[in-house]
PLY file of the C-alpha trace (Angstrom):
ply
format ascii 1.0
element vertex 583
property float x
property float y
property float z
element edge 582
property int vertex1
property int vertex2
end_header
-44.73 103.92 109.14
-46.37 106.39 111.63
-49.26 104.79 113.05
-50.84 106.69 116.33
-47.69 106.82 117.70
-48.47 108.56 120.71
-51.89 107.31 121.80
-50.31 103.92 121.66
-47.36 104.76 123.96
-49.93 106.46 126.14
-51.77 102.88 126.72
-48.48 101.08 126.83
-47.22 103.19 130.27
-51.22 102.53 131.32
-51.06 98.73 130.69
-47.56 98.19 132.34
-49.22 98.81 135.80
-52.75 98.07 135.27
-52.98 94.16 135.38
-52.09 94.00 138.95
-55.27 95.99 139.76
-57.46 93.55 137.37
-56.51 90.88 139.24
-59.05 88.27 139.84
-59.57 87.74 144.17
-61.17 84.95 145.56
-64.82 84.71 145.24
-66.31 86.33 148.14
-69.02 84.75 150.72
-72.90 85.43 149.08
-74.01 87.80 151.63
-77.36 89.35 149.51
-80.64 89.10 150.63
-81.84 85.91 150.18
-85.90 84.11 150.31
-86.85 82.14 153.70
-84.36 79.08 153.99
-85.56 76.32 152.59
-86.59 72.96 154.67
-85.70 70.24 152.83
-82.26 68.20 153.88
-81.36 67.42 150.09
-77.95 68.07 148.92
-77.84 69.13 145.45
-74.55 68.98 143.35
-73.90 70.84 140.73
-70.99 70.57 137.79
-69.93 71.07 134.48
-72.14 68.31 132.93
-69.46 68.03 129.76
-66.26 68.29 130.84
-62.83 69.82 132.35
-59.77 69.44 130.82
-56.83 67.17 132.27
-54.84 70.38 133.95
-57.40 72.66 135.09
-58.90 73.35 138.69
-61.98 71.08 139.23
-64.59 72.77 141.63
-68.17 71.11 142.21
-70.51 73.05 144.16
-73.12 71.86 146.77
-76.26 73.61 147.50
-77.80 72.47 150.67
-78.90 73.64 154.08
-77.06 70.86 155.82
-73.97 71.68 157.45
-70.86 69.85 155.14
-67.79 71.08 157.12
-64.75 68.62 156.04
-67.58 65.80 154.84
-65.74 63.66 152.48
-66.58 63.04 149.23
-65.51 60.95 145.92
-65.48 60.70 142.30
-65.79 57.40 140.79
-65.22 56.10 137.20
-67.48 55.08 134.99
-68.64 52.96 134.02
-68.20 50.49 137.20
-68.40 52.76 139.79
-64.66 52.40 140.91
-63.54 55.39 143.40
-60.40 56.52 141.86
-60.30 60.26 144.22
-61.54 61.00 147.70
-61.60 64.39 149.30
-63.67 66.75 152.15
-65.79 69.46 151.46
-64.05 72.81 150.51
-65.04 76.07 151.57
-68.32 77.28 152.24
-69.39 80.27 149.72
-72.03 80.91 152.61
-75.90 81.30 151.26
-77.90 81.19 148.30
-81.28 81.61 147.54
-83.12 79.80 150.12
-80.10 77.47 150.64
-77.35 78.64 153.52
-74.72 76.58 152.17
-73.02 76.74 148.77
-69.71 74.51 149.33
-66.87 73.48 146.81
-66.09 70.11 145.75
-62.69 70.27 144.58
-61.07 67.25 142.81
-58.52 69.13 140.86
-56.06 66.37 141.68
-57.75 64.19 139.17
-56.44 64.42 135.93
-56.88 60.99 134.38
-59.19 60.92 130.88
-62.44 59.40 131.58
-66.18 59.53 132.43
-67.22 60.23 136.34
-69.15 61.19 138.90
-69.01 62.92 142.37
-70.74 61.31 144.96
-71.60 62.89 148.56
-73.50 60.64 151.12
-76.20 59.72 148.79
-76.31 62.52 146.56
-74.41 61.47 143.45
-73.60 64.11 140.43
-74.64 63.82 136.38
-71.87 62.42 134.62
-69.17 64.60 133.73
-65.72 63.87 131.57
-61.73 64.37 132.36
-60.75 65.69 128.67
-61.06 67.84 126.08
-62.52 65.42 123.41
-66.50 65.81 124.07
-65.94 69.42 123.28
-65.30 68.54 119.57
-68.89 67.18 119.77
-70.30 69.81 121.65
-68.91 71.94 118.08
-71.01 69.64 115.84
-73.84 70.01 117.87
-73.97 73.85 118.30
-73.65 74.16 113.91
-76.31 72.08 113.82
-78.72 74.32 115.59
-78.15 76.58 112.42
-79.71 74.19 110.04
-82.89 74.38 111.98
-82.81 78.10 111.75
-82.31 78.28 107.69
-84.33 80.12 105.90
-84.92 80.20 102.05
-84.16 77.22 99.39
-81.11 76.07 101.96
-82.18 72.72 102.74
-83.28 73.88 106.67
-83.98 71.07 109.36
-87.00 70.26 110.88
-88.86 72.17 108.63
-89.74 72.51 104.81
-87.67 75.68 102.63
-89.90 78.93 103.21
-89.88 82.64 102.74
-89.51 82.42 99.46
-90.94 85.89 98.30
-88.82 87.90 100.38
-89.66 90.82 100.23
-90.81 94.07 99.29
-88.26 97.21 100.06
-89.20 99.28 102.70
-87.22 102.75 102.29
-84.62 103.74 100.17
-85.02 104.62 96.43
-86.66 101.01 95.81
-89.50 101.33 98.19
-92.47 99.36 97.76
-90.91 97.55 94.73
-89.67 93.47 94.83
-86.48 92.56 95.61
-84.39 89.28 96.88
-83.99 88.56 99.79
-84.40 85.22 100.97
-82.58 83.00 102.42
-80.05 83.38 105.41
-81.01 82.31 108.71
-83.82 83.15 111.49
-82.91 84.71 114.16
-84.52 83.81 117.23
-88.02 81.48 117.90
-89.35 83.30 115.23
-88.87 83.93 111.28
-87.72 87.66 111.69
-83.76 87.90 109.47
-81.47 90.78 110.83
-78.28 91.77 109.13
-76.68 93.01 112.13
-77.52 89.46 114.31
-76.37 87.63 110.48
-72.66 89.62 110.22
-72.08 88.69 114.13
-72.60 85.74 114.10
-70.63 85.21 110.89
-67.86 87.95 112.01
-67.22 85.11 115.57
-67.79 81.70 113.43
-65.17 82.73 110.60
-62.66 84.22 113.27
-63.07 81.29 115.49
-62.35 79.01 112.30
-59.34 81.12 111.18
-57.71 81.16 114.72
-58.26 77.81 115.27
-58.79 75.68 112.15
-57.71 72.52 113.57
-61.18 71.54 115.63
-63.92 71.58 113.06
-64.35 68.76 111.42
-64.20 68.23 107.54
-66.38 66.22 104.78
-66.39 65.73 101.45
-63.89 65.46 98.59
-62.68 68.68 99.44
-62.67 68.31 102.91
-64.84 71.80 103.49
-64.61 72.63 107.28
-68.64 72.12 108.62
-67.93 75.57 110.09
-67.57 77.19 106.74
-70.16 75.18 104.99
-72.84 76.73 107.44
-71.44 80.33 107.30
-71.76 80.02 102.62
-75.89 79.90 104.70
-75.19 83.69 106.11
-72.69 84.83 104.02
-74.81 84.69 100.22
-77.71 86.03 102.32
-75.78 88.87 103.52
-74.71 89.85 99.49
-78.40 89.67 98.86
-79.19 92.31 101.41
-76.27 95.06 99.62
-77.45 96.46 96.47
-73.95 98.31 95.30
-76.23 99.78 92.06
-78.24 101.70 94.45
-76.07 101.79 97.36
-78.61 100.45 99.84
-77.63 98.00 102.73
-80.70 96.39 104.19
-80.82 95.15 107.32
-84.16 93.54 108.32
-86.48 91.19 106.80
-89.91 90.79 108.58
-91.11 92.77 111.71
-92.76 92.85 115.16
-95.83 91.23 112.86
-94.48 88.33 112.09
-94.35 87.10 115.99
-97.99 87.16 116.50
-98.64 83.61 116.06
-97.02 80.69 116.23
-97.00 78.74 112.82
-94.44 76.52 110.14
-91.96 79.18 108.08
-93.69 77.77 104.69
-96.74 78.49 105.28
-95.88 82.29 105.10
-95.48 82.23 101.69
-99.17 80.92 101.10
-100.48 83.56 102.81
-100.42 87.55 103.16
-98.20 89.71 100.87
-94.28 89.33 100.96
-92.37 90.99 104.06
-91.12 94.22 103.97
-87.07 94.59 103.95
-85.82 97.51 105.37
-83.50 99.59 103.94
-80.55 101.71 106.32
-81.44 105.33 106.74
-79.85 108.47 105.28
-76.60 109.04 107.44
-76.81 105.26 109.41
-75.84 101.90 109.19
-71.93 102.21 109.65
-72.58 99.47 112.67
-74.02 97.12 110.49
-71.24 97.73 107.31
-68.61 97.32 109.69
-69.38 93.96 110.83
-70.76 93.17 107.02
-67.61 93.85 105.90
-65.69 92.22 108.35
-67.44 88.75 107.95
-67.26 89.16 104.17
-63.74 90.17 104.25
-63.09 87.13 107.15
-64.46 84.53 104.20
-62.39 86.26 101.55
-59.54 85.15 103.42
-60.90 81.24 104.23
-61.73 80.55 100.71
-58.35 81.80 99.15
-56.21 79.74 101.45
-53.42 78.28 98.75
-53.00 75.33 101.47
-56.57 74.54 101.54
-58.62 72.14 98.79
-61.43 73.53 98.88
-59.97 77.34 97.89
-62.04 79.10 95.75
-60.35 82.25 94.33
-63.65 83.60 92.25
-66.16 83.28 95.80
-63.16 84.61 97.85
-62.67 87.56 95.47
-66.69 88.28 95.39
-66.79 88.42 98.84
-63.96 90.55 99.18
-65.41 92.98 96.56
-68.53 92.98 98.33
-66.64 93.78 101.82
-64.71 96.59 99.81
-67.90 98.56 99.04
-70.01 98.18 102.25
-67.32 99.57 103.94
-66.65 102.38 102.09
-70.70 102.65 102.41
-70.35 102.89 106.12
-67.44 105.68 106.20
-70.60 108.07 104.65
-72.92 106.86 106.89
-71.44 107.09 110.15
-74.26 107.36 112.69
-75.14 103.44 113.67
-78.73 102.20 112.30
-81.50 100.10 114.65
-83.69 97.26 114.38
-87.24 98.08 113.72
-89.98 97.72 116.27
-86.96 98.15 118.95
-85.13 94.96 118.09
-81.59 95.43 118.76
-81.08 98.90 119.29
-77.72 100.36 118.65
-75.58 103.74 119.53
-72.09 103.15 118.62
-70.46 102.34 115.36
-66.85 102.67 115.84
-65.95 98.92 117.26
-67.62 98.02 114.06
-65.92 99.65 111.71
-62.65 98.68 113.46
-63.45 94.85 112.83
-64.41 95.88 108.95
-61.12 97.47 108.30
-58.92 94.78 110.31
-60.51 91.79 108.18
-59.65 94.11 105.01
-56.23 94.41 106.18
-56.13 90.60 107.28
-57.65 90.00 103.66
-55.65 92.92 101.33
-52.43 94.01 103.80
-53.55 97.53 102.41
-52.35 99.28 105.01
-54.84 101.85 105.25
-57.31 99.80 106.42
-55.23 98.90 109.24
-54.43 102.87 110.28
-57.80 103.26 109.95
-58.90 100.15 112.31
-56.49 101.34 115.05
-58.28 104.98 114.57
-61.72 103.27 115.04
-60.62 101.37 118.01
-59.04 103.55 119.83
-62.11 105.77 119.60
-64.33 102.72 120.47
-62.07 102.07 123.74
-63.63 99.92 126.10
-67.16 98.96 126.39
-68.03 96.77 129.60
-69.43 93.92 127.81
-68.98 91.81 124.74
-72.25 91.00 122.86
-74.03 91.37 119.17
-74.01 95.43 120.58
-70.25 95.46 121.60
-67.95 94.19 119.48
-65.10 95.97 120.60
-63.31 92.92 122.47
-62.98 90.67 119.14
-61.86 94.11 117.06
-59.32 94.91 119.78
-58.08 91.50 119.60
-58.11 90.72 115.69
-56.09 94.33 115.50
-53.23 93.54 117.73
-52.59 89.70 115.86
-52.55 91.78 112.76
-49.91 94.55 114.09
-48.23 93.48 117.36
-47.33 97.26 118.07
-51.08 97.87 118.83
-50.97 94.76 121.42
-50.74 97.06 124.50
-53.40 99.40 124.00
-55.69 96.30 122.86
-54.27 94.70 125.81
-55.11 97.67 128.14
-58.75 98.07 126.69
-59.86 94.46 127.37
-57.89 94.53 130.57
-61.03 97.21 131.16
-63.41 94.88 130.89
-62.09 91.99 132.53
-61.75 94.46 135.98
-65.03 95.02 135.96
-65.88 91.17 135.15
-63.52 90.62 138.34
-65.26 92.66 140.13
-68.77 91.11 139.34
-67.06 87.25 139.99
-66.25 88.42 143.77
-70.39 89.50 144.36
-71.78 86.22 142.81
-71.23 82.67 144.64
-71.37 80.77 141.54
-68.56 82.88 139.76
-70.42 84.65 137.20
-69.02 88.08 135.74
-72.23 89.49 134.95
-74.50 91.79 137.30
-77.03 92.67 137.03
-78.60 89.66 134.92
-80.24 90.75 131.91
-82.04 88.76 128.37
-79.16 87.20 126.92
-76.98 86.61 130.29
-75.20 83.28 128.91
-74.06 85.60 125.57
-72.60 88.06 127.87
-71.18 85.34 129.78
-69.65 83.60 126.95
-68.33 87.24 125.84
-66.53 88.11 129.12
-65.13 84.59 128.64
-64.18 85.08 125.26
-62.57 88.45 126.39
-60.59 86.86 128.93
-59.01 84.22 126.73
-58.07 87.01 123.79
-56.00 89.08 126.87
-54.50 85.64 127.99
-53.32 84.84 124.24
-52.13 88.72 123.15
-50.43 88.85 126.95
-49.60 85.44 128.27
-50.82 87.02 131.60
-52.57 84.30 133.68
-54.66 87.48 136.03
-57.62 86.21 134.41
-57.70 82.57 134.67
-60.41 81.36 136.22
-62.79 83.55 135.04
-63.41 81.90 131.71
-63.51 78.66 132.81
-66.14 80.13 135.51
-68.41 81.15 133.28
-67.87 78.19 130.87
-68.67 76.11 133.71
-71.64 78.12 135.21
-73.22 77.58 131.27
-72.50 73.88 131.36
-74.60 72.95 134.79
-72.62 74.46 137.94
-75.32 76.97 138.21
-78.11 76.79 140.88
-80.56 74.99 138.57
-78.49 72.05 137.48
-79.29 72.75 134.00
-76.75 72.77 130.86
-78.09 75.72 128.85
-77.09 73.78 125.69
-79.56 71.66 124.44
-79.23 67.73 123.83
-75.75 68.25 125.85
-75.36 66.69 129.33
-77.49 65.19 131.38
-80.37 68.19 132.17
-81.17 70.71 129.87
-83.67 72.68 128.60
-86.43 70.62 126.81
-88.93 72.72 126.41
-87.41 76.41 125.05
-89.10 79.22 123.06
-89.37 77.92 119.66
-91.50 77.81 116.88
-90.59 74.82 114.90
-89.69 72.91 117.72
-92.96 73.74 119.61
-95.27 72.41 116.36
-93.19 69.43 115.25
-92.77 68.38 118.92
-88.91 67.97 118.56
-86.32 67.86 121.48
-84.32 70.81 119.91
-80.43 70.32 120.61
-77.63 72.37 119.77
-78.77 75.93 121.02
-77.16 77.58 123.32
-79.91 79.33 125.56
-80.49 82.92 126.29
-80.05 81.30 130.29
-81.29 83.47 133.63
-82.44 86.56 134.49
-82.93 88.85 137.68
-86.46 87.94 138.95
-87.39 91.86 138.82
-86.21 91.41 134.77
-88.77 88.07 134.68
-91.64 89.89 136.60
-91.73 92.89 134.30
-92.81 91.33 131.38
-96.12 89.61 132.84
-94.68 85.97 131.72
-97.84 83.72 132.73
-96.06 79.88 132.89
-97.29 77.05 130.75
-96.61 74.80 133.89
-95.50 74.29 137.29
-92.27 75.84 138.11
-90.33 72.87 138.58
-86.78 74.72 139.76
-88.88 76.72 141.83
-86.55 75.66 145.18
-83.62 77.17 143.37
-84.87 80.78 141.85
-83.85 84.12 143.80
-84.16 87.62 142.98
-80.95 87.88 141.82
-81.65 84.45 139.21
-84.59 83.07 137.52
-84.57 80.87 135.28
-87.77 78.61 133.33
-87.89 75.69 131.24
-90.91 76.52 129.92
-91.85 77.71 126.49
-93.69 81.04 127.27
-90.52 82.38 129.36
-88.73 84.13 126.60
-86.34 86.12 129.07
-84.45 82.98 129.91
-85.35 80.38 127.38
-85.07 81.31 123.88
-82.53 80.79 121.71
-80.82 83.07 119.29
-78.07 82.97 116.64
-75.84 85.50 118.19
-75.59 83.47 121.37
-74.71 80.37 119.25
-72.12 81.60 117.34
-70.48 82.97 120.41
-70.63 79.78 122.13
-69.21 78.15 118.71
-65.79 80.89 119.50
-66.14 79.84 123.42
-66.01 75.92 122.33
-63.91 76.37 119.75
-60.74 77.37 122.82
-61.43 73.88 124.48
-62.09 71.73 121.60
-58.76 69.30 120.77
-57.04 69.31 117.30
-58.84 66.66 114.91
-57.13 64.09 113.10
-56.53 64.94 109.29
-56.59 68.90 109.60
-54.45 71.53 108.54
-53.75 73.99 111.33
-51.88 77.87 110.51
0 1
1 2
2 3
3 4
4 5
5 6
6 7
7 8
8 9
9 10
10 11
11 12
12 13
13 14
14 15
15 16
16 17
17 18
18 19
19 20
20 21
21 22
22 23
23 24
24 25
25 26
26 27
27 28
28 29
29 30
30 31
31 32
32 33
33 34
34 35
35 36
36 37
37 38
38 39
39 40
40 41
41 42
42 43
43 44
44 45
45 46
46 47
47 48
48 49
49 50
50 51
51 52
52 53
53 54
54 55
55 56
56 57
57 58
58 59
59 60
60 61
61 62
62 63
63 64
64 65
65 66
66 67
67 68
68 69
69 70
70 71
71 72
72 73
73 74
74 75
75 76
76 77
77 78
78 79
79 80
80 81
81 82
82 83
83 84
84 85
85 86
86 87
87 88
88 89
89 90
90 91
91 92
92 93
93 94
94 95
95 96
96 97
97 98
98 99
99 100
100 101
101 102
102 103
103 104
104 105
105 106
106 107
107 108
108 109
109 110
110 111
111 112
112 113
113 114
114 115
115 116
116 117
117 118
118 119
119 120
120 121
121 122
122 123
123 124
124 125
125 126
126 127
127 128
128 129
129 130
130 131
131 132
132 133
133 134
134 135
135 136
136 137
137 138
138 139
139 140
140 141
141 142
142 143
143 144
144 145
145 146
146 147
147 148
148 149
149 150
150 151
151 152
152 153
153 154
154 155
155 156
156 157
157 158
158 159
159 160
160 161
161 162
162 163
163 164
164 165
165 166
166 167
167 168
168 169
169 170
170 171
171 172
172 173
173 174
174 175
175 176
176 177
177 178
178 179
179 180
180 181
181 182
182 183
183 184
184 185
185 186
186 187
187 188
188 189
189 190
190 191
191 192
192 193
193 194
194 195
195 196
196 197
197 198
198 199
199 200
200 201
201 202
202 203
203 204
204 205
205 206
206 207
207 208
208 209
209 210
210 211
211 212
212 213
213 214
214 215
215 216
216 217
217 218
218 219
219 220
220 221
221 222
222 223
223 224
224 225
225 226
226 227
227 228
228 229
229 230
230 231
231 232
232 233
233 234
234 235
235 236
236 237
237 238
238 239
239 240
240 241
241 242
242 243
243 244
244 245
245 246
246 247
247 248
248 249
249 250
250 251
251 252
252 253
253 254
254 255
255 256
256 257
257 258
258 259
259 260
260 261
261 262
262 263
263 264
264 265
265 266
266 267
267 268
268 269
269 270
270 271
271 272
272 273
273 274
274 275
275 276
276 277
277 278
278 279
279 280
280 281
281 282
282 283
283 284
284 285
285 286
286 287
287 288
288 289
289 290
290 291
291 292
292 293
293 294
294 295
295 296
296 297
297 298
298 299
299 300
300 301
301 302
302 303
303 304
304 305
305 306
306 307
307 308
308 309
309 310
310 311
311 312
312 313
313 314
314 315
315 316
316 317
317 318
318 319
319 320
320 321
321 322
322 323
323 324
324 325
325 326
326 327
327 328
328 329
329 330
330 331
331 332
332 333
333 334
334 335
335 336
336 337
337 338
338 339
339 340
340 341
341 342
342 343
343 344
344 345
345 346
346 347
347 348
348 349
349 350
350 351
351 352
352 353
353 354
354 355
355 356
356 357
357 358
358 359
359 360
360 361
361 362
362 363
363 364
364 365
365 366
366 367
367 368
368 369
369 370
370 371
371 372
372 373
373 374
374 375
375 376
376 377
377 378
378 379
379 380
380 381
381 382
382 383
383 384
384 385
385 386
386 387
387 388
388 389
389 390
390 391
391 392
392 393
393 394
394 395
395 396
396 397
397 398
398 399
399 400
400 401
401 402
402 403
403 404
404 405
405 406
406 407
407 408
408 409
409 410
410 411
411 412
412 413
413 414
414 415
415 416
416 417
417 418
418 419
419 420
420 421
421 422
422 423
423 424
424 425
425 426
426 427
427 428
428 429
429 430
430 431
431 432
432 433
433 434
434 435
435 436
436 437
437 438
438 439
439 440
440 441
441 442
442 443
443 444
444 445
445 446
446 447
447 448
448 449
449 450
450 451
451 452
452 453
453 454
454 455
455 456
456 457
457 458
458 459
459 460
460 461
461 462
462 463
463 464
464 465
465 466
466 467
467 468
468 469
469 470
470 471
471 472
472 473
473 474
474 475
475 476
476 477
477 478
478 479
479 480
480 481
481 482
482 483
483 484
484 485
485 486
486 487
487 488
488 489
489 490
490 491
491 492
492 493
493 494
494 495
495 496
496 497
497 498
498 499
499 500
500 501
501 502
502 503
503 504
504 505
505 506
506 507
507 508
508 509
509 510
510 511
511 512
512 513
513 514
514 515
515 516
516 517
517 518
518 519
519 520
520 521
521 522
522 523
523 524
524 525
525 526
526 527
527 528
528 529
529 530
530 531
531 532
532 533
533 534
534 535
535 536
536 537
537 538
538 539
539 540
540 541
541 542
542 543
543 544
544 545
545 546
546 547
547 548
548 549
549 550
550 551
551 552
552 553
553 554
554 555
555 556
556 557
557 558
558 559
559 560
560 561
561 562
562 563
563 564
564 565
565 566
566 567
567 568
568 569
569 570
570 571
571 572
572 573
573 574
574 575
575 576
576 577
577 578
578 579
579 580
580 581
581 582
C-alpha cells in the first residue's frame, strides 16, 4: 500500500545522521547571574525523595556555600542506620542562587533494594528507596487525586456530588436552551470542566494503561484496572458534551465567573442560574475532536479486550461510535477552537487529529485512518514541547507502534525536541530541559520526559538517557527547594496548594502533581501578594520561584492535565503487579 512514500524516506536519510547531534553533553557549570551569596554554612541535600531504580545512575546534589572538594559522604540503611556505601563529593556544578556550590553525590554503585539516606557531616537527606516498587504506590496515589476533582453524581472525595444543573448552551443552534452536562471532572482549584483538558488527560491515562497494563492495580470480581475505572469518570462526561443530532461538540462548562470566590461545588447548584456550556464555533474545534476521538477510540479498544473480564463489547462499541463521528466532525471544522475567557488557548489542530485517526486505526485497522494520521503528523512535525497544547510527541509515537514504516520520521520528529531539551539540560545545574520556566513547568517537564522514553522505546537509542530520569528526579525533590511536587509523597511537599476544597475542608490534599516553579519575572507579573512568610525564601532566584502557599497559583496549583501526565511518567517506572495480564 502507498503510504507517503517519499516524505518518509526523506526523514529516514534525516534521522540516520541526526541522533549524534541530539546527543545529551554533560551538564554545564551554572554560570547566570545569581542574588548576593548567601551567609549561612548549612549544607542542604537534595534527592529524589521516592526512589531510583536498582541499575540507574544515583546523583544527590548539595547546595551550600562551603567548599566540599573530595568530602566524603555515605548512605546508610534504614532502618538502623547501618552504612552500607561511602564515597567523596563529585563535581561541583559551580553556583546557584545565592549558593556558590551545587555538588553531586553520586552513589550509583548502590544497587541493593531498600530504604536510605545520604548523610554529609551532619547534614543527613529525607529518606529515599533502591527499587521500583514505591512507584506502584505513587500510581494509586496520583488516581486518587481524580476523585477529589469529580464532578456530578460520581461519588467525588472530599466533597458532596454538585453541579447538577449543568448547564444552559451557549452558541450553537441550542443556545440558551437546557442541556446535560454534568459530571466529568474539575479542572484545576476551581469548578470550571474543559473538554480539551478532559480528552488529554484521558488520551495519556488510556495510552499509558494500554502500553503498559501490567502496573495498575485491579479490584473487584472483574478485576477492572483502577486506571480505567477513573477514566468511565471522563469518558461518559465527554459523550455528554457531543450532541451527534445537532452536530455540536461543546467544550466548556462554567467560565472566568465561576473563580471569583472560593466556596463547596454543591452549593452552586443552590444558588444563581445553571452555567453556560459552550458550544465549538462555525469552522473550529478539530483540536478538541481529535483528542475526543482519540480517548474515545483508546477506551473502545480497553473494553473489547477478548483476554480481559471485564470486556464490555456494547460500552466499547458506543465509544467507538461516538469517536467515529467527532472525528469526522473535526475534518469540517479544521481551524482549532479556544477556551473562553483565555483559558487554554490553541493554534494548531493537526497533532490532534493525528492521535484521533491512530486510536481509530488502533481500534478499527481501517486503514484510512492510519494514511490519514501519518498525513496529519507529518504536517504537525515537531513542536518543542509536549503539553495539553502539543500533543504531537504521544501522536508521533502511537503512529509508528501502529505502522513500523513510519518509525523514522516519528523517530526524527521527537529526536527535534529532545535537541532542544538537550540543549536546555546543559544551561540549568539541576538538569531540567525547560527554559525559560513558565505556569505548568513540571507538565512540560514530565512531557520532555515522556518524549524521551517514546524515542528510547521506537529506537533503542540510549542519546537520551539521562534526561528523563533528570527531570523525574528534579519533580521528586532534587530541585533547589527540597520539595516533592507530588502531594502526600516523600518526605516535603506541598501542604498548602491552590485549592478550593482542600482550602475549606482543611485537608492535606495528596496525589496531585503540582504545576511546580516559575521564573521570578513570571511570579512578579501577576501581583501574587503571599498568605505567609516565604519560607524557601534562601533558595528562590530569578531563574526559579517557587511558593507553598495557597495564593501563588503560578507554582502551586494543581491541574488534571499535569496529573494524567505524571500517571504516563509513573506508569515507565512502576514494576509489573502480581495477578495482571500484560500484551
Amino acid at each position: 500500500m502507498k503510504r507517503l512514500a517519499s516524505a518518509l524516506l526523506a526523514l529516514l536519510v534525516w534521522c540516520t545522521a541526526y541522533p549524534a547531534a541530539g546527543q545529551v553533553p554533560a551538564l554545564r557549570l551554572n554560570s547566570g547571574t545569581a542574588s548576593p551569596v548567601a551567609q549561612a554554612t548549612s549544607v542542604f541535600l537534595r534527592v529524589n525523595q521516592v526512589a531510583y531504580e536498582a541499575g540507574e545512575s544515583k546523583v544527590a546534589l548539595a547546595l551550600t556555600n562551603e567548599t566540599l572538594d573530595r568530602q566524603p559522604f555515605s548512605v546508610q540503611a534504614l532502618p538502623g542506620n547501618a552504612v552500607v556505601y561511602r564515597s567523596i563529593v563529585g563535581q561541583d556544578r559551580g553556583r546557584y542562587g545565592q549558593f556558590a556550590h551545587l555538588y553531586e553525590l553520586d552513589f550509583s554503585g548502590l544497587t541493593a533494594p531498600g530504604q536510605y539516606r545520604l548523610v554529609l557531616g551532619s547534614e543527613i537527606s529525607p529518606p529515599f528507596t533502591v527499587g521500583s516498587q514505591p512507584y506502584s504506590s505513587l500510581l494509586s496515589s496520583t488516581l486518587s487525586f481524580f476523585q477529589v476533582q469529580r464532578c456530578g453524581n460520581t461519588a467525588p472525595r472530599l466533597h458532596a456530588a454538585c453541579h447538577l444543573r449543568d448547564g444552559v448552551a451557549s452558541g450553537g443552534p441550542l443556545d440558551g436552551k437546557p442541556v446535560k452536562a454534568e459530571g466529568g471532572w474539575h479542572d484545576a482549584a476551581g469548578y470550571i470542566k474543559f473538554t480539551g483538558t478532559t480528552s488529554y488527560s484521558l488520551a495519556l491515562m488510556l495510552s499509558a494503561y494500554l502500553r503498559h497494563p501490567d502496573v495498575f492495580a485491579r479490584s473487584g470480581a472483574q478485576g477492572l484496572p483502577n486506571v480505567l475505572a477513573e477514566s468511565r469518570v471522563g469518558l461518559d462526561w465527554l459523550l455528554r458534551m457531543w450532541d451527534p443530532q445537532n452536530q455540536v461538540l461543546y467544550y466548556q462548562v462554567g467560565n472566568a465567573d465561576d473563580n471569583n470566590d472560593r466556596r463547596m461545588p454543591e452549593g452552586d447548584d443552590r444558588v444563581g442560574p445553571p452555567r453556560p456550556v459552550y458550544a465549538s464555533e462555525p469552522g473550529h474545534g478539530a483540536n478538541l475532536a481529535g483528542r475526543t476521538a482519540a480517548s474515545l477510540a483508546l477506551a473502545a479498544v480497553a473494553w473489547n479486550d477478548p483476554a480481559q473480564p471485564y470486556r464490555d463489547p456494547t460500552l466499547a462499541a458506543q465509544y467507538l461510535e461516538a469517536a467515529r463521528q467527532i472525528y469526522a466532525w473535526g475534518k469540517l471544522r479544521p481551524l482549532a477552537q479556544s477556551a473562553t475567557d483565555n483559558f487554554y488557548d490553541e493554534n494548531s489542530s493537526e497533532d490532534d487529529m493525528a492521535l484521533g485517526a491512530a486510536e481509530l486505526y488502533r481500534a478499527t485497522g481501517v486503514q484510512t485512518y492510519l494514511r490519514e494520521a501519518e498525513m496529519y503528523a507529518l504536517t504537525a512535525g515537531a513542536q518543542g514541547s509536549f503539553s495539553w497544547a502539543d500533543m504531537h510527541p504521544l501522536a508521533q509515537y502511537e503512529i509508528a507502534r501502529l505502522d513500523r514504516g513510519y518509525a523514522p520520521a516519528a523517530a526524527y520528529f521527537l529526536n527535534s525536541d529532545l535537541a532542544g531539551y538537550a540543549t536546555a539540560m546543559t544551561d540549568d545545574a539541576f538538569g531540567v530541559a525547560i527554559r525559560p520556566l513558565i505556569w505548568g513547568s513540571t507538565e512540560l517537564m514530565s512531557g520532555a520526559a515522556l518524549t524521551a522514553l517514546w524515542y528510547h522505546d521506537l529506537t533503542a537509542s540510549f542519546t537520551y538517557h539521562r534526561l528523563p530520569q533528570a527531570q523525574r528526579d528534579y519533580i521528586l525533590g532534587a530541585n533547589p527547594w527540597g520539595v516533592s511536587f507530588v502531594g502526600g509523597v516523600g518526605a516535603v511537599w506541598p501542604r498548602h496548594p491552590q485549592h478550593e476544597v482542600a482550602d475549606l475542608t482543611n485537608t492535606q490534599l495528596i496525589g496531585f502533581w503540582d504545576e511546580g516553579p516559575v521564573t521570578q519575572q513570571v511570579f512578579v507579573d501577576e501581583d501574587i501578594h503571599l498568605g505567609g512568610p516565604d519560607v524557601y525564601a534562601a533558595f528562590q532566584s530569578p531563574e526559579a520561584v517557587f511558593h507553598d502557599d495557597i495564593e501563588d497559583y503560578t507554582t502551586n496549583e494543581p491541574t488534571i492535565t499535569m496529573n494524567a501526565q505524571g500517571l504516563a511518567l509513573t506508569s515507565w517506572y512502576a514494576p509489573p503487579l502480581a495477578g495482571t495480564a500484560g500484551k
